[in-house]
mmCIF file of the N, C-alpha and C atoms, coordinates in Angstrom:
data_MODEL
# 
_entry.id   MODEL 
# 
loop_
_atom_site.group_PDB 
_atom_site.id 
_atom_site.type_symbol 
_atom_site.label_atom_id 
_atom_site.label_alt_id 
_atom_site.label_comp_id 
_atom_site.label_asym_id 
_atom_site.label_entity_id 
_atom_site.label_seq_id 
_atom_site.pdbx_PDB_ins_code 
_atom_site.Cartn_x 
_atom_site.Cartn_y 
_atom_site.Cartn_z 
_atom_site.occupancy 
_atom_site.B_iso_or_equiv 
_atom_site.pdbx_formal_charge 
_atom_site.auth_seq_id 
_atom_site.auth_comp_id 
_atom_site.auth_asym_id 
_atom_site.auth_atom_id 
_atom_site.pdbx_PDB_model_num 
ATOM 1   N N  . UNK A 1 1  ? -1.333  -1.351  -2.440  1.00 0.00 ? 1  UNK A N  1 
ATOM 2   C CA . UNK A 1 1  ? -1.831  -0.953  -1.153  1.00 0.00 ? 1  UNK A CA 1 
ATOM 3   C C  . UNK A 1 1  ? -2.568  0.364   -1.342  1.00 0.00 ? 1  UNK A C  1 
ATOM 4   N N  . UNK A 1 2  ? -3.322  0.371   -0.639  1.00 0.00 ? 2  UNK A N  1 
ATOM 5   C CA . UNK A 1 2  ? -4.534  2.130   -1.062  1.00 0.00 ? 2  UNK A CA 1 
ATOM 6   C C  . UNK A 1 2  ? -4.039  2.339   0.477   1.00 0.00 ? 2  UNK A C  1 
ATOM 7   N N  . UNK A 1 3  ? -4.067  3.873   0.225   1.00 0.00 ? 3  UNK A N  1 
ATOM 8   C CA . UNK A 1 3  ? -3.975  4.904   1.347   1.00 0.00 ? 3  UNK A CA 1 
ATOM 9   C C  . UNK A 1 3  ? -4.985  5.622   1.571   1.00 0.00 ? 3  UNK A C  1 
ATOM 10  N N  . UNK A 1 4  ? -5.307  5.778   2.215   1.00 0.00 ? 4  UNK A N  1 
ATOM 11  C CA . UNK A 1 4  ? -6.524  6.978   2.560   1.00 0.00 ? 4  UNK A CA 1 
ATOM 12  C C  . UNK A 1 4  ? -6.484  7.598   3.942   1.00 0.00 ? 4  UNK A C  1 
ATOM 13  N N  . UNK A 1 5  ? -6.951  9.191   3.317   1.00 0.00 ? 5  UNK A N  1 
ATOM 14  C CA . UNK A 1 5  ? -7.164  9.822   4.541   1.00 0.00 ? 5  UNK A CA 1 
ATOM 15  C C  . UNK A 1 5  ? -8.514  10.140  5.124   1.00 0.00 ? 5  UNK A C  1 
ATOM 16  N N  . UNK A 1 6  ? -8.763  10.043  6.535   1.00 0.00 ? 6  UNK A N  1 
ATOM 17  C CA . UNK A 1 6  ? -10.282 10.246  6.676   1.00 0.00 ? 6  UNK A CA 1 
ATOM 18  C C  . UNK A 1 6  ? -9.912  11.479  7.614   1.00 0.00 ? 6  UNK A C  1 
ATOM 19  N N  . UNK A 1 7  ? -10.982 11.726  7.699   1.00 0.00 ? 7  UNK A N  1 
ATOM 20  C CA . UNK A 1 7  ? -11.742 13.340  8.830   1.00 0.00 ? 7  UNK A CA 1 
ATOM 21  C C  . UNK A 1 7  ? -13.117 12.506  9.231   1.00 0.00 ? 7  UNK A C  1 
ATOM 22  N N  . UNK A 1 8  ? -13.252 12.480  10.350  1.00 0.00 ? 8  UNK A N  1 
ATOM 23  C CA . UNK A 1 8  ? -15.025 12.174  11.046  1.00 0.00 ? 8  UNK A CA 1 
ATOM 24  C C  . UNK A 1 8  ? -15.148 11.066  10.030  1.00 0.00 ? 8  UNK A C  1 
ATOM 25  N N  . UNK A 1 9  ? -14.435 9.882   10.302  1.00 0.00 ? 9  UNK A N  1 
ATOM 26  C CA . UNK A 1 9  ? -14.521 8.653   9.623   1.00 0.00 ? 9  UNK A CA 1 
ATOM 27  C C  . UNK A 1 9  ? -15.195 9.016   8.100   1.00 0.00 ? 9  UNK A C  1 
ATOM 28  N N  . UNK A 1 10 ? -15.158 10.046  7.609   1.00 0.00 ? 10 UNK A N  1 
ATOM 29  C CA . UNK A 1 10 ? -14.910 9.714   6.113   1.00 0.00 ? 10 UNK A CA 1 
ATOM 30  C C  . UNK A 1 10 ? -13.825 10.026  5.203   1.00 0.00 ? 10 UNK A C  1 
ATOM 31  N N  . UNK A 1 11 ? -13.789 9.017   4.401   1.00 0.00 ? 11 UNK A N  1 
ATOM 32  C CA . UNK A 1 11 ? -12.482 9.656   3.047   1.00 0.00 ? 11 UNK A CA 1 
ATOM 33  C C  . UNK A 1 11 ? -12.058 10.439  2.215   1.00 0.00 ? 11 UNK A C  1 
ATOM 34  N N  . UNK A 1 12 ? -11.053 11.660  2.602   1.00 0.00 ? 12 UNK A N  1 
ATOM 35  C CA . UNK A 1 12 ? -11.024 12.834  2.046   1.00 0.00 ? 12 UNK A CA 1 
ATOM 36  C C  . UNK A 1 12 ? -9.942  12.768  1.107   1.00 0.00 ? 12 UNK A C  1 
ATOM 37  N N  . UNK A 1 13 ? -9.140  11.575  0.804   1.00 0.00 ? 13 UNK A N  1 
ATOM 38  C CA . UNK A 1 13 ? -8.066  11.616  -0.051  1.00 0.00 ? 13 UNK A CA 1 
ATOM 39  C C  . UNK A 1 13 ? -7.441  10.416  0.168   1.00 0.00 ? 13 UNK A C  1 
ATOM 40  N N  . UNK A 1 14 ? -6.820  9.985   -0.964  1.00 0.00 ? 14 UNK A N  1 
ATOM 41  C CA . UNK A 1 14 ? -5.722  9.044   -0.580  1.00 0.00 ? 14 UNK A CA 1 
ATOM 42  C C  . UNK A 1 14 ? -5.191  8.297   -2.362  1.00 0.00 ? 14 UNK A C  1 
ATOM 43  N N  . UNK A 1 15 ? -4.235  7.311   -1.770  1.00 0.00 ? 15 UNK A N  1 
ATOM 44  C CA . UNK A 1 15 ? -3.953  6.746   -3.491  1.00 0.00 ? 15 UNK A CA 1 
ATOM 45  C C  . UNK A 1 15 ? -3.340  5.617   -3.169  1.00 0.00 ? 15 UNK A C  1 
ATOM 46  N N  . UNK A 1 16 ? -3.125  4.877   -4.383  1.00 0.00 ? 16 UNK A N  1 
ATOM 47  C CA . UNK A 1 16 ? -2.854  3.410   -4.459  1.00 0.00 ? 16 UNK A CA 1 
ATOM 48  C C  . UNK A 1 16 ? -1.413  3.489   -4.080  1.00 0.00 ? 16 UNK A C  1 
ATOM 49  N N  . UNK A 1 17 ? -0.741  2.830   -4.239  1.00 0.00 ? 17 UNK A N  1 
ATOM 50  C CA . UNK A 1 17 ? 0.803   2.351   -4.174  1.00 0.00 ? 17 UNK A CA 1 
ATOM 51  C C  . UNK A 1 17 ? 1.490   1.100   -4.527  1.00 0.00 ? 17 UNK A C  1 
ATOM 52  N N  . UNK A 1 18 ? 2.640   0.632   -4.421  1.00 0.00 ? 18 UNK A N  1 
ATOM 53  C CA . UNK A 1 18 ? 3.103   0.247   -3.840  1.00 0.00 ? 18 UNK A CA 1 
ATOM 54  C C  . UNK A 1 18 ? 3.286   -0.219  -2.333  1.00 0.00 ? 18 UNK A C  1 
ATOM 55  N N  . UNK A 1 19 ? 3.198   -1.366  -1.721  1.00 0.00 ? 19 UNK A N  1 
ATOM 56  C CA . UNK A 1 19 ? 3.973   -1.511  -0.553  1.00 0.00 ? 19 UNK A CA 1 
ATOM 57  C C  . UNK A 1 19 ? 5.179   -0.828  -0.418  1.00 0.00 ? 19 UNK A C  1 
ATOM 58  N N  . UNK A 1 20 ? 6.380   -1.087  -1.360  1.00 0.00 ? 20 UNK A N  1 
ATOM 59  C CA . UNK A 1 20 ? 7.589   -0.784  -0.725  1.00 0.00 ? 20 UNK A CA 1 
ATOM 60  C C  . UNK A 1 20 ? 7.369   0.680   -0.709  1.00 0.00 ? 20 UNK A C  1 
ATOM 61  N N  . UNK A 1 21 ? 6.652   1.639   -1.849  1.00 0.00 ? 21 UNK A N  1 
ATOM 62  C CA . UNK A 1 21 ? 6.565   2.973   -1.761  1.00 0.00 ? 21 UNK A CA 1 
ATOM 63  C C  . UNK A 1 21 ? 6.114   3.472   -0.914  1.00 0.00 ? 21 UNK A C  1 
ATOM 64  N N  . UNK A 1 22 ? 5.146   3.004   -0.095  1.00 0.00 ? 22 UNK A N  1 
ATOM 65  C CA . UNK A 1 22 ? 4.130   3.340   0.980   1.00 0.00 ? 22 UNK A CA 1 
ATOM 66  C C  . UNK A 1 22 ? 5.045   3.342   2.397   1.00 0.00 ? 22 UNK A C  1 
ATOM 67  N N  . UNK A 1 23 ? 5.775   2.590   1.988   1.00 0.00 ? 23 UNK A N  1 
ATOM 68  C CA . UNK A 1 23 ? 6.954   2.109   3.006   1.00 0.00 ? 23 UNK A CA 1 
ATOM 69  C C  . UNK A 1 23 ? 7.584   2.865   3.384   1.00 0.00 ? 23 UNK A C  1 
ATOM 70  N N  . UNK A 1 24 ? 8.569   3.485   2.483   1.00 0.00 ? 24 UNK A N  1 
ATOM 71  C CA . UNK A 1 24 ? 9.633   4.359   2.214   1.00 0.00 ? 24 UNK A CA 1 
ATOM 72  C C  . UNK A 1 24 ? 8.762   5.921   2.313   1.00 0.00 ? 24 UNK A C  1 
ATOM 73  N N  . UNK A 1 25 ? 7.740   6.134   1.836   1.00 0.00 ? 25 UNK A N  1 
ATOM 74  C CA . UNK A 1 25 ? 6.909   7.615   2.246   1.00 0.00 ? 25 UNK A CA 1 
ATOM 75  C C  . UNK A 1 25 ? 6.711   7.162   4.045   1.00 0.00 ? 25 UNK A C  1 
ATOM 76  N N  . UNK A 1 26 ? 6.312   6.239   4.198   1.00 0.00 ? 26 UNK A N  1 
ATOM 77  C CA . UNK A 1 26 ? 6.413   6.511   5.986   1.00 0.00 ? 26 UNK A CA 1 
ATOM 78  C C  . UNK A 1 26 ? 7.728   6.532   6.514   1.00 0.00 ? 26 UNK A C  1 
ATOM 79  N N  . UNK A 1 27 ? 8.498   5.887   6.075   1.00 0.00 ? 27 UNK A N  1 
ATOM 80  C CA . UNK A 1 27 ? 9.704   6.203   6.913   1.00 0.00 ? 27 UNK A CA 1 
ATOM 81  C C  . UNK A 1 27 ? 10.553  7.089   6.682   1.00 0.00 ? 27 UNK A C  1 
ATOM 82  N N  . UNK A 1 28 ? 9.869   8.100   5.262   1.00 0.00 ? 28 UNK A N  1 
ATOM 83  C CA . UNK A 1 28 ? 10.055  9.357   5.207   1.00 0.00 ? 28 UNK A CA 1 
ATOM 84  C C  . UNK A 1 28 ? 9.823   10.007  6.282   1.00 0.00 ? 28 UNK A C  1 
ATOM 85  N N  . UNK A 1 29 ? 8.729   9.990   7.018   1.00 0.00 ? 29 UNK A N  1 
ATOM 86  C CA . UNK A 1 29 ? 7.739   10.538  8.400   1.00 0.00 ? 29 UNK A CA 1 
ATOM 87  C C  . UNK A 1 29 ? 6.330   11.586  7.470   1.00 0.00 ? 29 UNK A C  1 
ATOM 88  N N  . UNK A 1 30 ? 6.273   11.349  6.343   1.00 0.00 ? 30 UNK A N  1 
ATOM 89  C CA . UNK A 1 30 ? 4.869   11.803  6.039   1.00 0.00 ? 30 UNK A CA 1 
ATOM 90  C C  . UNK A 1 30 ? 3.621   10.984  6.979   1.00 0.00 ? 30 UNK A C  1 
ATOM 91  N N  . UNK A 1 31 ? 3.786   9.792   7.107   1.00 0.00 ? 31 UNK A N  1 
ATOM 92  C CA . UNK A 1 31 ? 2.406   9.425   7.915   1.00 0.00 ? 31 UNK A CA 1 
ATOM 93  C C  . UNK A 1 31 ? 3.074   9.125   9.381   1.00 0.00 ? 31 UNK A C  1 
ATOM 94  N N  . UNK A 1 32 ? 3.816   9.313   9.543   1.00 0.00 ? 32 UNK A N  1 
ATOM 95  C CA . UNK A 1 32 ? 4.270   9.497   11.425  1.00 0.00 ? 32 UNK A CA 1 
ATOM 96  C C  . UNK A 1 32 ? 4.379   8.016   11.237  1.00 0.00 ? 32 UNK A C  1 
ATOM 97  N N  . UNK A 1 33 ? 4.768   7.642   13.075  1.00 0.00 ? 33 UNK A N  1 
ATOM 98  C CA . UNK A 1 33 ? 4.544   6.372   13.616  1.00 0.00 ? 33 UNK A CA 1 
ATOM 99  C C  . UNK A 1 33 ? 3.320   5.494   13.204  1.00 0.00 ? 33 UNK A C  1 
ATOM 100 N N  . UNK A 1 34 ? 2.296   5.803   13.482  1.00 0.00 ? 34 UNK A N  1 
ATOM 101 C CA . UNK A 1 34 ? 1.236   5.249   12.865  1.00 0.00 ? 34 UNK A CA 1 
ATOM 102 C C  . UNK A 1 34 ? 1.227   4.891   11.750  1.00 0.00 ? 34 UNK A C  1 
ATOM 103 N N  . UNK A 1 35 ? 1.536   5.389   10.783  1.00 0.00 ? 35 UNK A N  1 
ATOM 104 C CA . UNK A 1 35 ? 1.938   4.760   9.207   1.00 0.00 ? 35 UNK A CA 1 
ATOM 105 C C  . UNK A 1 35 ? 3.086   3.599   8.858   1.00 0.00 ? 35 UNK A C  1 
ATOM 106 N N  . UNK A 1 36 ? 3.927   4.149   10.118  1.00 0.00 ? 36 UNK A N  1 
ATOM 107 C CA . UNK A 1 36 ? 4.766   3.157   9.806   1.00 0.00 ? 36 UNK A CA 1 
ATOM 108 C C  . UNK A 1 36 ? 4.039   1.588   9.939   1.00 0.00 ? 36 UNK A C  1 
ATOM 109 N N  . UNK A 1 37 ? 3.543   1.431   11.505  1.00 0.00 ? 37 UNK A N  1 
ATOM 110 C CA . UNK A 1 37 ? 2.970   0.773   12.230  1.00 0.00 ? 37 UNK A CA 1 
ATOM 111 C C  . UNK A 1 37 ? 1.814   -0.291  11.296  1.00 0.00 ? 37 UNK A C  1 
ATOM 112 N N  . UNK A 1 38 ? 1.178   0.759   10.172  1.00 0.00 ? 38 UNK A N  1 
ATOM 113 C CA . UNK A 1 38 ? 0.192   0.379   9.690   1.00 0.00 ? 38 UNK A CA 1 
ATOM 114 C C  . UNK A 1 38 ? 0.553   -0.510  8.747   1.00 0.00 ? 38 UNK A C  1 
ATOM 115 N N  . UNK A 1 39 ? 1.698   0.088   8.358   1.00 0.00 ? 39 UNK A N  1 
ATOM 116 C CA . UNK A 1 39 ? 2.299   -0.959  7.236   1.00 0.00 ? 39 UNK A CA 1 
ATOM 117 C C  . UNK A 1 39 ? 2.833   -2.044  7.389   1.00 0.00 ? 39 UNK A C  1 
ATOM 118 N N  . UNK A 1 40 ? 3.547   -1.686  8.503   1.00 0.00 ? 40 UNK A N  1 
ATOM 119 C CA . UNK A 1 40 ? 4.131   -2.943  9.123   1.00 0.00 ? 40 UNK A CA 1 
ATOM 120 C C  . UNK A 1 40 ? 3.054   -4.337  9.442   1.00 0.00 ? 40 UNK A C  1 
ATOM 121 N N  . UNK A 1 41 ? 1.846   -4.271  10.152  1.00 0.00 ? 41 UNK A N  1 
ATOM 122 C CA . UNK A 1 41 ? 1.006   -4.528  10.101  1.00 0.00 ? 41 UNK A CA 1 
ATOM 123 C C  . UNK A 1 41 ? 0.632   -5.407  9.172   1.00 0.00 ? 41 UNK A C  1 
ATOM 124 N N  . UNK A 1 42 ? 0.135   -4.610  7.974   1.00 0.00 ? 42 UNK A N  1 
ATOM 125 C CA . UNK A 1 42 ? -0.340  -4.854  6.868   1.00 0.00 ? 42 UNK A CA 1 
ATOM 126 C C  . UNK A 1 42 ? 0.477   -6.458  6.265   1.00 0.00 ? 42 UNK A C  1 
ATOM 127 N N  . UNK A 1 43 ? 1.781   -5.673  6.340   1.00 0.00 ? 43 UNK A N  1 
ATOM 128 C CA . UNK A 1 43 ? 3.003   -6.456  5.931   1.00 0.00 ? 43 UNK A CA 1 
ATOM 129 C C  . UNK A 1 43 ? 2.749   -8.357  6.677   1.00 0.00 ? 43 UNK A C  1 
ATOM 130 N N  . UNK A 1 44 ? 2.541   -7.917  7.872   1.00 0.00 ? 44 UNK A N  1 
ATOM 131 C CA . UNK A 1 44 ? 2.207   -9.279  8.961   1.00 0.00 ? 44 UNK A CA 1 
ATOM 132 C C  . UNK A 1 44 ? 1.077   -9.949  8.541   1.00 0.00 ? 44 UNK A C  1 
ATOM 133 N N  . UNK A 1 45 ? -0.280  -9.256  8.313   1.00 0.00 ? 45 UNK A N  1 
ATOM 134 C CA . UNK A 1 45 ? -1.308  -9.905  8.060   1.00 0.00 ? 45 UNK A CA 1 
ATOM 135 C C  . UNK A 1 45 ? -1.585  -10.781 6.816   1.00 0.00 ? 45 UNK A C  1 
ATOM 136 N N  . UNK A 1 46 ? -0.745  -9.920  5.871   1.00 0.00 ? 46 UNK A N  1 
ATOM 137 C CA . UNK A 1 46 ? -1.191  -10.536 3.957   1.00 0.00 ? 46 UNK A CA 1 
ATOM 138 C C  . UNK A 1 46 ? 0.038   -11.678 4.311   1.00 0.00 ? 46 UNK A C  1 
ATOM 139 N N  . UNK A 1 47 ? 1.594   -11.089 4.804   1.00 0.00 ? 47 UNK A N  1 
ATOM 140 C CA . UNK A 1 47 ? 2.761   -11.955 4.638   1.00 0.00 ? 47 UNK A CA 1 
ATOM 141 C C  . UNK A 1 47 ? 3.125   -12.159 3.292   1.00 0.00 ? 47 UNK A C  1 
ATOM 142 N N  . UNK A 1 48 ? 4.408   -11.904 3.640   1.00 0.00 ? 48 UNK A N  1 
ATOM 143 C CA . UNK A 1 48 ? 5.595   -11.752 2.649   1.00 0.00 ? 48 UNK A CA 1 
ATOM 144 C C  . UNK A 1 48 ? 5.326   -12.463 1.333   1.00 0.00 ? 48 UNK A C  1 
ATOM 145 N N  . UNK A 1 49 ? 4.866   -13.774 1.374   1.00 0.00 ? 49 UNK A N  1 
ATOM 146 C CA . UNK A 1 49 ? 5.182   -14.626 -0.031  1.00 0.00 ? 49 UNK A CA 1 
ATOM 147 C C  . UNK A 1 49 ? 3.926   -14.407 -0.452  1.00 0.00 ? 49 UNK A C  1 
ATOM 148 N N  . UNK A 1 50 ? 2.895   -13.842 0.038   1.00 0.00 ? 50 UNK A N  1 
ATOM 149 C CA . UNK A 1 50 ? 1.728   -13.138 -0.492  1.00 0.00 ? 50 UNK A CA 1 
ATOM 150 C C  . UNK A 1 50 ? 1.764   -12.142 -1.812  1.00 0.00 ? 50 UNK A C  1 
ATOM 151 N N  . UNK A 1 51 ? 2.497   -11.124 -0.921  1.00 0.00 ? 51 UNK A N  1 
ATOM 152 C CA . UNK A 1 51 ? 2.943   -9.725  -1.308  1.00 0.00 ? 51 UNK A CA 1 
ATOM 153 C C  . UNK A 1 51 ? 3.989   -10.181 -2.862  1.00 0.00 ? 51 UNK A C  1 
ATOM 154 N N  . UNK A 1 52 ? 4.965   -10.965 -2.369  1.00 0.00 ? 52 UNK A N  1 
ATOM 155 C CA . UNK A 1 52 ? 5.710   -11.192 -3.794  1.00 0.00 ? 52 UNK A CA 1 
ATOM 156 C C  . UNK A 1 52 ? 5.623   -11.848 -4.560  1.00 0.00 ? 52 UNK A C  1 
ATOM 157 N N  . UNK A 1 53 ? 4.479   -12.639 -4.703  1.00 0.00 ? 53 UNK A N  1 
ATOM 158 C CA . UNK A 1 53 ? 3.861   -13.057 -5.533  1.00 0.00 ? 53 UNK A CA 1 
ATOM 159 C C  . UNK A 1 53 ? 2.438   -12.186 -6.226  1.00 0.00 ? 53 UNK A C  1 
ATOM 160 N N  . UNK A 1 54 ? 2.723   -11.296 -5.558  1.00 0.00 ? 54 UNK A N  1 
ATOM 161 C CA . UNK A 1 54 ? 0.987   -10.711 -6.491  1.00 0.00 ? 54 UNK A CA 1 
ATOM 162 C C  . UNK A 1 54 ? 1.945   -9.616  -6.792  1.00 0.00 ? 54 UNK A C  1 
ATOM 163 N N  . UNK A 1 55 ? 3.612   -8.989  -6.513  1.00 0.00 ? 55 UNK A N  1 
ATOM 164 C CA . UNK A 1 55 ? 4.108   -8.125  -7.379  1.00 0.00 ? 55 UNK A CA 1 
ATOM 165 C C  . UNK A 1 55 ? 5.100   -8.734  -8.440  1.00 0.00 ? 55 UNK A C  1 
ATOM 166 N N  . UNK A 1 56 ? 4.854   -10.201 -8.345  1.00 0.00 ? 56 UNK A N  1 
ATOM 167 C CA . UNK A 1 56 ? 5.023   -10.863 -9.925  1.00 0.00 ? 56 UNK A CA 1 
ATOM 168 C C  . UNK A 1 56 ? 4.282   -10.659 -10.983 1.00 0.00 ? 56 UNK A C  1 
ATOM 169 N N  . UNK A 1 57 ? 3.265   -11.250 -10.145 1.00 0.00 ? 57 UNK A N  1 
ATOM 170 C CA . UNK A 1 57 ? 1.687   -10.697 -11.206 1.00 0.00 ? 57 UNK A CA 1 
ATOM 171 C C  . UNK A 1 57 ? 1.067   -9.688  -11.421 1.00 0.00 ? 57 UNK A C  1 
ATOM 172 N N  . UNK A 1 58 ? 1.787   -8.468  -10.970 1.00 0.00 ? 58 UNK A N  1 
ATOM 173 C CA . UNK A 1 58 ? 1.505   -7.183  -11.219 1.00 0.00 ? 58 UNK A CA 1 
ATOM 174 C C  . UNK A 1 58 ? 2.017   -6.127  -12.589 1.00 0.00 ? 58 UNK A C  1 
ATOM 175 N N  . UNK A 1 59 ? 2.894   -7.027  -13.062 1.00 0.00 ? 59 UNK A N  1 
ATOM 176 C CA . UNK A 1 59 ? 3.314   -6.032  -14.837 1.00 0.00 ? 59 UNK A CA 1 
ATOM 177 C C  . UNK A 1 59 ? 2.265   -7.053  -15.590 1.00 0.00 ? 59 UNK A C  1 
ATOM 178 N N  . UNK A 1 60 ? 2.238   -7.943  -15.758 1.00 0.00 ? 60 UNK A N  1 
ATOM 179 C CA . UNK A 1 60 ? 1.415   -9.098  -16.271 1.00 0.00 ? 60 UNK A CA 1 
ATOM 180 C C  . UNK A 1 60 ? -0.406  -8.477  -16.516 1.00 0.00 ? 60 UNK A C  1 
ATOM 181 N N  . UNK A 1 61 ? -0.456  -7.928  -15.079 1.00 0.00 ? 61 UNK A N  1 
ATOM 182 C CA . UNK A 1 61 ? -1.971  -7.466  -14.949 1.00 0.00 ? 61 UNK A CA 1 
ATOM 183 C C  . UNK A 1 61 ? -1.774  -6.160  -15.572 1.00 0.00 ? 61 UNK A C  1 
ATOM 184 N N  . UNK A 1 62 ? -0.891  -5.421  -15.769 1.00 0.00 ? 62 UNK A N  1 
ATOM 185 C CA . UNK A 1 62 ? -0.981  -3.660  -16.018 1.00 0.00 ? 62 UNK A CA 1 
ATOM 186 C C  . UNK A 1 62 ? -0.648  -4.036  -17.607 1.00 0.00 ? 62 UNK A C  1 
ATOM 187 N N  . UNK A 1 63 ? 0.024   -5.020  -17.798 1.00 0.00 ? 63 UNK A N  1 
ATOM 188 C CA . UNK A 1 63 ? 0.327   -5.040  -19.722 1.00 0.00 ? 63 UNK A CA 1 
ATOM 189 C C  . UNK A 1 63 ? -1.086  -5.754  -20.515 1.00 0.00 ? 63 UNK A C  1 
ATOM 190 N N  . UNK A 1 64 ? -2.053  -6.369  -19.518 1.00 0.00 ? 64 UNK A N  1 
ATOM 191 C CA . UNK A 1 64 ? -3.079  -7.229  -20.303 1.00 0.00 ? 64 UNK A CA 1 
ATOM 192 C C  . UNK A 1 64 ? -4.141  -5.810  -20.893 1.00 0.00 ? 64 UNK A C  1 
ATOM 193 N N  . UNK A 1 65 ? -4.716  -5.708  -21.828 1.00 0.00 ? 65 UNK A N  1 
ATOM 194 C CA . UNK A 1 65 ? -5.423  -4.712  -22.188 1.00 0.00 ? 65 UNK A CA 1 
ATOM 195 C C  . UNK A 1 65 ? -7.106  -5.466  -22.575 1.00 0.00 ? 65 UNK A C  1 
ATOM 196 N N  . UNK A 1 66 ? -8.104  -4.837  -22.105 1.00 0.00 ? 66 UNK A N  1 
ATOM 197 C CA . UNK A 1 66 ? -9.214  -5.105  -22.476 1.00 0.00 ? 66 UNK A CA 1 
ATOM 198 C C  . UNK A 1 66 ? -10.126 -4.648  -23.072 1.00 0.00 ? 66 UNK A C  1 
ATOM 199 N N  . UNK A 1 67 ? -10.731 -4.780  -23.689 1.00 0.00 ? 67 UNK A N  1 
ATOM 200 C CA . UNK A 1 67 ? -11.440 -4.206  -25.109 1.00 0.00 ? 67 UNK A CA 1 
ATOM 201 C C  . UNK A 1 67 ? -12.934 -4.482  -25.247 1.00 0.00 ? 67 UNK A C  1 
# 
């Protein structure tokens, strides 16, 4: 999941993640209600067997090396 922060609709920062990390930093309250919201969201739109299936295929993709 990418995070980003904007000012006057442009992007002044942000970084990749995890879902569940992105998760757990909002319900830290670093991104308030809205973050939570967003994720939650997020969570609804892709859906669950989406999500755990592409973090099957996610050590698979980070161990393949290209040359």
């Amino acid at each position: 999941m990418s995070v980003n922060f904007l000012t006057d609709d442009k992007r002044i920062g942000g970084f990749n993640a995890s879902i569940k990390a992105v998760k757990a930093i909002a319900l830290g309250g670093f991104m308030g209600e809205l973050g939570i919201n967003a994720v939650d969201a997020y969570i609804d739109e892709v859906g669950k067997d989406t999500i755990i299936e592409d973090m099957k295929r996610r050590p698979s993709k980070k161990n393949s090396l290209t040359i």
